[in-house]
Every structure is written in C-alpha cells, then in structure tokens.
C-alpha positions as CSV (number, residue, x, y, z in Angstrom):
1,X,70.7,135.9,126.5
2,X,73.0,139.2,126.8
3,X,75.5,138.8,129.4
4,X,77.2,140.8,132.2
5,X,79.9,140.1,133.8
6,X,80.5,142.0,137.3
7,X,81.5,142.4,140.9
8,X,78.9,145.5,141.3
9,X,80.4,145.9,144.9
10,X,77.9,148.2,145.5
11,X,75.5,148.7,142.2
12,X,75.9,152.2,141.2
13,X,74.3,154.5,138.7
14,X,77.0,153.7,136.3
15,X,75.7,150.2,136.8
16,X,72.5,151.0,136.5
17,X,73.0,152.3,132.7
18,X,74.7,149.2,131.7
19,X,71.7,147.0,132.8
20,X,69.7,149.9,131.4
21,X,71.6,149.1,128.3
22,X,70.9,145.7,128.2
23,X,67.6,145.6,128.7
24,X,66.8,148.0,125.6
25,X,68.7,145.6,123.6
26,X,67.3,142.4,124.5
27,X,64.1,143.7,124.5
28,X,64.7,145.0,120.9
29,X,66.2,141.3,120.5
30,X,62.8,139.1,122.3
31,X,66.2,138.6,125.0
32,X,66.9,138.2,128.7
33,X,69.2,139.8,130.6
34,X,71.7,137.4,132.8
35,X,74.2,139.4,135.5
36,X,76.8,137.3,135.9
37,X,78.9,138.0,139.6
38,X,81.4,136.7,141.3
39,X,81.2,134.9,143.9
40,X,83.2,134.1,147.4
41,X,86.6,137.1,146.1
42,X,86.1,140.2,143.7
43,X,87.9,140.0,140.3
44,X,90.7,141.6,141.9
45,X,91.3,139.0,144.6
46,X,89.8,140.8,147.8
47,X,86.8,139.8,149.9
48,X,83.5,141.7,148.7
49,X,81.9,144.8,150.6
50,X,78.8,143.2,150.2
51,X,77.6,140.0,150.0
52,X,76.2,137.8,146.9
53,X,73.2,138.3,147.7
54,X,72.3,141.9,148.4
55,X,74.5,142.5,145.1
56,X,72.3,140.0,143.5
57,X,69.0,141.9,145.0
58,X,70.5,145.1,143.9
59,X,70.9,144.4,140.2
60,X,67.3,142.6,140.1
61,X,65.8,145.8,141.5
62,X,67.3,147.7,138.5
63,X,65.7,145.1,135.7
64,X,68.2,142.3,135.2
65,X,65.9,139.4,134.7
66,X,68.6,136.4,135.7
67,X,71.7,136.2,138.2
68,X,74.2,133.2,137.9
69,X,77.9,133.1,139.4
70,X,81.1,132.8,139.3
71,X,82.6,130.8,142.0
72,X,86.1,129.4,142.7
73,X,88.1,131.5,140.3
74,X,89.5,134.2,142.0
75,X,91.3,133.2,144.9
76,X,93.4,130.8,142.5
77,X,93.5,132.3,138.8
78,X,94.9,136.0,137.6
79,X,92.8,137.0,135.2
80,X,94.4,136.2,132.1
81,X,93.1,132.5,133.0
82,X,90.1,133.3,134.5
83,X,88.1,135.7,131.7
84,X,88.8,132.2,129.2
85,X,86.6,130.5,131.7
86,X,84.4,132.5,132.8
87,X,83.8,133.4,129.0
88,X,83.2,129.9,128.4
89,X,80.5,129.0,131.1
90,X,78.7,132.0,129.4
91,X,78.7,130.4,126.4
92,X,78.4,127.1,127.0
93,X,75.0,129.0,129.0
94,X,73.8,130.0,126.2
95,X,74.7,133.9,126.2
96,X,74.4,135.6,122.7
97,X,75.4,138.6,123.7
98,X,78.0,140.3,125.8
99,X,77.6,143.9,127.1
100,X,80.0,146.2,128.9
101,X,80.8,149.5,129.9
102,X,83.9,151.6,128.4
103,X,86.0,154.9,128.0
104,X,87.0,154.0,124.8
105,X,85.4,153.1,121.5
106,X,85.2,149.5,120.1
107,X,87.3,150.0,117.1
108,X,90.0,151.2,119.8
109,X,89.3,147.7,121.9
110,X,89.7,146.1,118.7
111,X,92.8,147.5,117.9
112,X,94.8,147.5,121.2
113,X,93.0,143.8,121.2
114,X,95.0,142.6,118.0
115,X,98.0,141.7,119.2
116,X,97.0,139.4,122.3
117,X,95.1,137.9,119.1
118,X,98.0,137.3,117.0
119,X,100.0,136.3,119.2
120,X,97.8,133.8,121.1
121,X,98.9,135.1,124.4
122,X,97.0,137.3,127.0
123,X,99.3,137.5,130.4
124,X,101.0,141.1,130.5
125,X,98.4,143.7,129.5
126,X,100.3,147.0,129.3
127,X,98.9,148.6,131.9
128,X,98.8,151.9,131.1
129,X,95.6,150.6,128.6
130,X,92.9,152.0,129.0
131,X,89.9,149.9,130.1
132,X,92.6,146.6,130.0
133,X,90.0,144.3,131.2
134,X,87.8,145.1,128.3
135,X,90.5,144.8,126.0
136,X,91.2,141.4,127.5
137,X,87.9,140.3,127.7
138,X,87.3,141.4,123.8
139,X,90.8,139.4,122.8
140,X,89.9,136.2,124.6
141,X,86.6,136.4,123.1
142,X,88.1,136.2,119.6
143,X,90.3,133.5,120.7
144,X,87.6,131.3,121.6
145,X,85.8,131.9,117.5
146,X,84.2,135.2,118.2
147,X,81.3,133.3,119.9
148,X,79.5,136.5,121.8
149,X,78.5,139.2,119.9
150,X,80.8,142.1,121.9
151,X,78.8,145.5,122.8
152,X,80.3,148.8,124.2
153,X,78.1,151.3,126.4
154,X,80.1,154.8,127.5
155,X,81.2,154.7,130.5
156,X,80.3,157.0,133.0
157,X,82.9,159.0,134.7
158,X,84.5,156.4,136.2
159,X,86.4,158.6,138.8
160,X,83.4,159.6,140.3
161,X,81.3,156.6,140.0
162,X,83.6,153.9,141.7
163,X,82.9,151.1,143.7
164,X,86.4,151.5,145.5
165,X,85.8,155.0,146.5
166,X,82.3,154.7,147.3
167,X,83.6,151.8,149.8
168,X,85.9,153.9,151.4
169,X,83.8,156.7,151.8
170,X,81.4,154.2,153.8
171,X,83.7,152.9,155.8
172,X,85.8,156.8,156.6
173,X,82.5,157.8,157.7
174,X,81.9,155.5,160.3
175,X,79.5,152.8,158.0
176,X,77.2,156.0,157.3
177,X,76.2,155.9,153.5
178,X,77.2,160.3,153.2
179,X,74.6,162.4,150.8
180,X,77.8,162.7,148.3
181,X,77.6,158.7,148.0
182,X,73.8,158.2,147.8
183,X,73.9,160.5,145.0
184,X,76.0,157.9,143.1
185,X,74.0,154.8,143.9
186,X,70.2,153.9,142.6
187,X,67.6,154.5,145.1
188,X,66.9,150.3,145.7
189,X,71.1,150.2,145.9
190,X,70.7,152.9,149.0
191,X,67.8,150.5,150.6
192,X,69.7,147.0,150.3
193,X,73.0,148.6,151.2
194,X,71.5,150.6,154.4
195,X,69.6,147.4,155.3
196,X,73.0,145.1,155.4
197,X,75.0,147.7,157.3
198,X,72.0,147.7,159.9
199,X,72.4,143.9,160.1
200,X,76.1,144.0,160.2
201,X,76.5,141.9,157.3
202,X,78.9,144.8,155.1
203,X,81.8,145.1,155.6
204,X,83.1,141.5,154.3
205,X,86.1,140.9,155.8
206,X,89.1,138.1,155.6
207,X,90.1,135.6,157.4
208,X,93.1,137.6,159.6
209,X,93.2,134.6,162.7
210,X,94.2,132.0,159.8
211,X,96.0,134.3,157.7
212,X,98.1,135.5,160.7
213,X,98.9,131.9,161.7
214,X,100.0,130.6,158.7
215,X,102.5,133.6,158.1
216,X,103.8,133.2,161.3
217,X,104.2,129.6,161.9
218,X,104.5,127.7,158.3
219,X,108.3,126.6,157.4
220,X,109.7,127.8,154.3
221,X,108.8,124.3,152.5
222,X,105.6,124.5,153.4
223,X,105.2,128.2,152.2
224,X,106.6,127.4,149.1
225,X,104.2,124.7,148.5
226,X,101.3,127.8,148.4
227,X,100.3,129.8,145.0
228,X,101.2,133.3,144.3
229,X,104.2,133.1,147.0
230,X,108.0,133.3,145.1
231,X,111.2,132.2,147.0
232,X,112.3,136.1,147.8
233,X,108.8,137.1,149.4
234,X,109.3,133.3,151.5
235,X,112.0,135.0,152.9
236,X,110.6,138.0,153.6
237,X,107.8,136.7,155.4
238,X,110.3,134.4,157.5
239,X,112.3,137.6,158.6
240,X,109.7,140.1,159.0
241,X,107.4,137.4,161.6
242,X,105.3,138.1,163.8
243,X,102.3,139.6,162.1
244,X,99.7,140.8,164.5
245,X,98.2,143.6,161.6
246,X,97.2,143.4,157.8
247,X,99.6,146.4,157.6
248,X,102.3,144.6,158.3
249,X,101.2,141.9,155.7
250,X,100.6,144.2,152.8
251,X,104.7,145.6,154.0
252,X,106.1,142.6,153.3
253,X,104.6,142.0,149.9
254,X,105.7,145.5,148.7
255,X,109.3,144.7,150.3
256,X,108.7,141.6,147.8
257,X,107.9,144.2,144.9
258,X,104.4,142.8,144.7
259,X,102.0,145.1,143.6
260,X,98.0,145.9,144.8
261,X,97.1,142.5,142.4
262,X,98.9,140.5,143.1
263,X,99.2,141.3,146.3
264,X,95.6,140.7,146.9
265,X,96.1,137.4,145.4
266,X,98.9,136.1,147.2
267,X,97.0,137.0,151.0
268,X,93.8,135.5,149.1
269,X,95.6,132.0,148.2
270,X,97.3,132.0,152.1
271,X,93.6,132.5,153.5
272,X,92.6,129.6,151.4
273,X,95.3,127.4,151.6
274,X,95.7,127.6,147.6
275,X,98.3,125.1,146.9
276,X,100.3,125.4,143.2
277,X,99.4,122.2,142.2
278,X,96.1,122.7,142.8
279,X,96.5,126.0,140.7
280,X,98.0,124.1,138.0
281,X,95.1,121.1,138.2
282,X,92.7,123.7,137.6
283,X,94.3,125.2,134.7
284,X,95.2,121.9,132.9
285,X,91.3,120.8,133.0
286,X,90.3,124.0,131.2
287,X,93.6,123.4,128.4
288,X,92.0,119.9,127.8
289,X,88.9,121.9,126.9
290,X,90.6,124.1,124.5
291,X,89.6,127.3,127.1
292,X,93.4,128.6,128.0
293,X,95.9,129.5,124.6
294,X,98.4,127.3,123.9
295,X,101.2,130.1,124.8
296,X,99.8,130.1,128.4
297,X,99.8,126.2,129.1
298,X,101.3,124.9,131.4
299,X,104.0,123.1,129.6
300,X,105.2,126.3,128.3
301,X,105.6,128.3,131.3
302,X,107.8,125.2,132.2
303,X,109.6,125.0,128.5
304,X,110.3,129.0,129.1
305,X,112.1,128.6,132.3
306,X,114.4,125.5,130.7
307,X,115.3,127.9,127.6
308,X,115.4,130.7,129.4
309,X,118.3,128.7,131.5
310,X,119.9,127.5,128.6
311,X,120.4,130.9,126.6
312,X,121.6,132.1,130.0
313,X,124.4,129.3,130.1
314,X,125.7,131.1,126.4
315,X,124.9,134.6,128.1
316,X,122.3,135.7,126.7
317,X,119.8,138.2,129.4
318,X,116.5,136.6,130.6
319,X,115.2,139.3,129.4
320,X,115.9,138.9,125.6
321,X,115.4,134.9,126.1
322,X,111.7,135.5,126.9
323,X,111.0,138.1,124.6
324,X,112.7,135.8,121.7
325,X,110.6,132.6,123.2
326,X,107.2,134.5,123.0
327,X,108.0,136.1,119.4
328,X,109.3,133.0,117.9
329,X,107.4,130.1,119.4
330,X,110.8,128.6,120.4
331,X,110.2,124.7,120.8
332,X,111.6,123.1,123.4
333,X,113.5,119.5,123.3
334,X,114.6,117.6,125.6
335,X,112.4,119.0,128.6
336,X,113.5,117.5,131.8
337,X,111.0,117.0,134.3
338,X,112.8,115.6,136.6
339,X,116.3,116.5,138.4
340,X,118.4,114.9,140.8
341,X,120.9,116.7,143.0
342,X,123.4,116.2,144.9
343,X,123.0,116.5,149.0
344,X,126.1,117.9,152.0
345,X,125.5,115.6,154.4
346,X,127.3,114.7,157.6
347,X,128.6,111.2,158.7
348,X,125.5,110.9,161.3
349,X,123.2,112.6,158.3
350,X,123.9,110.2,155.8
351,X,123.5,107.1,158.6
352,X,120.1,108.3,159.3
353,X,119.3,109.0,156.0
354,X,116.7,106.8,154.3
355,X,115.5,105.8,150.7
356,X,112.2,107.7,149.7
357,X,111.7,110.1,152.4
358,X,110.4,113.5,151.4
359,X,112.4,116.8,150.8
360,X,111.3,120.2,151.1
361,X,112.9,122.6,148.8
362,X,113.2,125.9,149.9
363,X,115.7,128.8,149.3
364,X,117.5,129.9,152.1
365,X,118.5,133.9,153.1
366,X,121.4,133.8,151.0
367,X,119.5,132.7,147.7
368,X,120.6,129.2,147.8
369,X,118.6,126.2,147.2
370,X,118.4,124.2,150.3
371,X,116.4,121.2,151.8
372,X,114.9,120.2,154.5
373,X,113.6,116.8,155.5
374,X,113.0,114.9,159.0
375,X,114.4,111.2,159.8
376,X,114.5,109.7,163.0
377,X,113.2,112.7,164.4
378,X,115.7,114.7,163.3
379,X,115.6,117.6,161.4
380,X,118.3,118.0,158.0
381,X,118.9,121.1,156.4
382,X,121.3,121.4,153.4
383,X,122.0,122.7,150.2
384,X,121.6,120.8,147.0
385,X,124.4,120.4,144.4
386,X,123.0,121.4,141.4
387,X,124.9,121.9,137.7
388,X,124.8,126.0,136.8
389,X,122.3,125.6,134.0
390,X,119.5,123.4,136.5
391,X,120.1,125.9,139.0
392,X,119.1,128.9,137.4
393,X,115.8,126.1,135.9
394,X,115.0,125.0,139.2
395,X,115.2,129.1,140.7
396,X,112.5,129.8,137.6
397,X,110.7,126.9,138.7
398,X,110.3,127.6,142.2
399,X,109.9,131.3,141.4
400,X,106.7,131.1,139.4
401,X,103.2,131.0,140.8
402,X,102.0,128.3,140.1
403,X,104.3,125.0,139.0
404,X,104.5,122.5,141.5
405,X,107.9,121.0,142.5
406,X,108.5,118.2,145.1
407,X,111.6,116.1,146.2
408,X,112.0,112.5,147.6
409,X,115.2,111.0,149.1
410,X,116.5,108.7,146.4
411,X,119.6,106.0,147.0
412,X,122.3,106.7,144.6
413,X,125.6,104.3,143.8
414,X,127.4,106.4,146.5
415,X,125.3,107.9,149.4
416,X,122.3,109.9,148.1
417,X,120.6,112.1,146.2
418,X,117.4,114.2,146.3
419,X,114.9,113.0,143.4
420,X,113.4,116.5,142.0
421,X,109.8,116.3,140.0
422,X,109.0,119.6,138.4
423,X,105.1,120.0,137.7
C-alpha cells in the first residue's frame, strides 16, 4: 500500500497532485492507495472545518482507493509522539510506501533529518526548518528500521494553496466559497464543501460552554491535574477569570508565553478533560512497544528535571544542564520518586488533620508551592517545606506537560507531612 498521511481540511489542488502522485506510483507498483486522516482534532490540535467524512468523500472523488484514521492522538500527544504512532499503525497496516508533499529535496530531508537520528531524540524541531514535519516524519521513520519506503512530490506554492487561508477566506466571506478559493480546490472538493455549508455541518466548532466552565470554576489543584497547563499559566487563568469569549482564552495563553501549538493543545486537552496521567499512560504503552525513543520516555523527562535540580544546587544554568543531559546521555542514580514535605499548620489545622487524606499541590501567585486539602469540611491551604534542591525538582515536575504528581496526608513522628508521588 502507499500511504498518506493528512488533515486535507479542505482537499485542494495541491492535494490533488499528491494523490495524483500516488496513484501513478502504485499503479506502476500493482499498489493501492490508503489516505490516512485524522480524526476527532487536526494535527495541530484544533477542531476540523470539515468533517471526517466529507474529507474522506473528497479525497475518494480524486482516486484514493482506501481511507483509515487516526483517532485519539491529537488532543493528548505533540507531535514528536504522535508521528511514532501513527507511523507504526501504518506499518503494522501493511503500508509499503509513504508519499508526501515538499519544498525541499529529499537529500535536504535527509540531511536536516540526521541529527534527530543520531541523537535518538525528536522534541524541539528548529522551527525555522523548512517543511519540519517532513523532516520529522522522515527521522522517525529511520528510527523505527527504515520500514516505509519515503517519497517526495514538489509542493505546490504552499502560500497560495493553504487549507488555513482557504478557511478563512470561507468564513470572511460570510460561508460563501469566493471564485479566488474555488480556483484552488478540485471541482468534487467545491461540490462536497458547498453541500456541508448548505447543511450547516462546516464550520466545526469547540466545545466553548465546557471550555468556559472549567476555566472559570476549576481550583488550581484541579487545573494542574490537566495536560498541557504549567503552574504560571494556572495562575494566569485564576487571575484573568471570567471568560465569556475564546479571545479572552487565547490572551491568557500568550500572557503564559504559549505559542499558536501549543496553545491549541492546551484549550484542546481542557475541552476534553485530558488528564497528565492519562497523557503519560498513553505514552508508556507505545515505549513498551519500542514506538517512542528512549530519550523521550517518560523516565527521562523525569531523570532531566532531578539533574537538572542537582547541577543547579552547584550553580550550574538550567540551560547548560539540559543541553549537557541530551549530549551526553547523563544517567541518573538515585531517582526519587517520591518526596515528603513538610506542612505550616495551625493548632486547630493539625487537630483536624488526618492520616491519608488527599493533597492538592498547586503553586500559589507568589510562585510557592502550596496545598490544599479538605477535612471536616474545612478547607487548608499552606505551603510545603521543601529542601532547595526538591524544590526546584518538584517546580520541573509540576511544570511539564505531562508527569503526573499527587499528594496524600501521611502521619510523621511529630505532626505531619504531605506524602509526594511524582509519575
């Protein structure tokens, strides 16, 4: 089978050649041609313009002979985990081939390609690469044992032959489908698309009601409990309440120095109620298969925030730490998984107080790490006492996108403590 992975959200003529494409080659090859789409968000997080299925009639109309999906990925993974995957269900499908479009040669992909390669690792694709994804999609392949044979078609002018822009122009003028955009878009793309504005089916849109309510109501333990959100965007969502707009959403991520990505990605993982462990779950049932690099496990994201910490204690820059981590394959001893901190309680606090209750951790508007917890109907706030070194761990931790973290209430020889389990 040659394979094609897409949103095509609409299918436009630039589409149209890489289907086109593909179907000279698996003809020449006794081969059919499989469109693989996403399925539920787009590649870049965001709800699709148009639906599975009218994207699915589209590409059919222009001689694909199969359409599978994609489902499930990309609400919860960036992409650096979710090509592996996605590259992997195409194999495991039997794909031969894959087939993509491109401004730049091969030989280029290769190169730029080489050292993701070398070094095992593919989060952090420069991004001013050109055609990134198909860099990333070339270097994972290799990863995996070279498995699909990797084929570049010249890409039309990609400027003028976007699905972003043709979206916009849609919905600028009023749903009408202008003659500037039907001139980009295959005659059966202008039918199917016409057809699902007439049916009110296009645009797709997000779930706002839910989104809004969980902004404006969940507590900061809770918000930290959700994928993609870090402890300094927490706060910014706290302080910036109510939202009543998706303006006012996509402010507070930029406050947050979030860009369009992973912007996307965060308001996609609130909509769904993504959790980090459930993140994490995900990602450590595609290691066991051997599908994510060993430099973007799990365990090492954790290992790099403890050694990241440590060099810090013997001021060395975060900055250096991780670069000296990823170059050397630093390993990590002595890991610990679990913390236990110290609590400021009151005289009535500690009274109240009980062995194994549960403990939000949060960080509070002045960067601290707090906790909060409920007993006897009461509600505790406090801040943890924490040695330098766990601190600065424990910030990384709650920081990253997608590590779980939890505390519990834990009786210690005097008073108590709160019991930290880190992934």
């Amino acid at each position: 089978m040659i394979g094609i992975s897409a949103d095509f959200d609409p299918v436009h003529k630039g589409h149209e050649k890489l289907i086109k494409e593909a179907k000279k080659l698996a003809d020449k090859e006794d081969k059919k041609v499989v469109v693989y789409l996403n399925k539920g968000f787009s590649a870049n997080h965001a709800p699709f313009f148009v639906d599975f299925k009218a994207r699915s009639e589209m590409a059919l109309a222009l001689g694909a002979d199969e359409i599978r999906s994609f489902e499930g990925l990309h609400h919860r993974l960036i992409l650096s985990y979710s090509v592996p995957i996605r590259l992997k269900q195409m194999i495991d499908d039997g794909v031969t081939d894959y087939i993509t479009s491109a401004s730049i040669s091969l030989d280029e992909i290769k190169s730029k390609a080489q050292k993701f390669i070398d070094e095992g690792n593919f989060v952090g694709m420069p991004k001013n690469y050109p055609n990134r994804n198909e860099i990333r999609w070339y270097a994972i392949n290799e990863f995996l044992g070279s498995k699909l044979n990797y084929h570049i078609v010249k890409e039309f002018n990609k400027e003028k032959y976007s699905g972003r822009l043709i979206r916009q122009s849609i919905i600028d003028n009023d749903m009408t489908i202008t003659k500037d955009v039907e001139k980009l878009l295959p005659k059966t793309s202008v039918e199917i698309l016409q057809r699902e504005i007439d049916e009110k089916r296009v645009p797709g849109d997000r779930n706002w009601k839910d989104i809004y309510k969980r902004m404006n109501t969940y507590s900061r333990g809770n918000l930290e409990k959700i994928a993609y959100l870090n402890s300094e965007t927490i706060n910014e969502i706290i302080k910036r309440r109510v939202y009543r707009d998706p303006e006012s959403i996509w402010a507070v991520f930029r406050r947050s120095n979030y860009g369009p990505v992973m912007t996307r990605l965060a308001i996609s993982s609130i909509e769904m109620e993504v959790t980090k462990r459930e993140v994490m779950e995900l990602m450590k049932s595609y290691e066991t298969q051997n599908v994510i690099p060993d430099n973007q496990h799990v365990k090492r994201v954790i290992e790099r925030a403890w050694y990241v910490a440590s060099e810090g204690e013997k001021g060395i820059s975060a900055k250096e730490a991780n670069k000296k981590f990823r170059s050397e394959n630093i390993v990590v001893k002595n890991l610990p998984l679990t913390l236990e901190a110290g609590l400021n309680l009151t005289k009535f606090e500690t009274k109240i107080m009980k062995d194994g209750l549960n403990a939000d951790l949060y960080v509070d508007k002045n960067g601290k790490i707090s906790v909060q917890l409920k007993s006897e109907g009461k509600k505790i706030k406090t801040k943890l006492r924490l040695p330098a070194k766990e601190v600065t761990y424990l910030r990384y931790i709650m920081d990253s996108h997608f590590i779980p973290f939890n505390g519990s209430i834990k009786k210690a020889k005097k008073g108590f403590k709160v019991k930290i389990d880190i992934g």
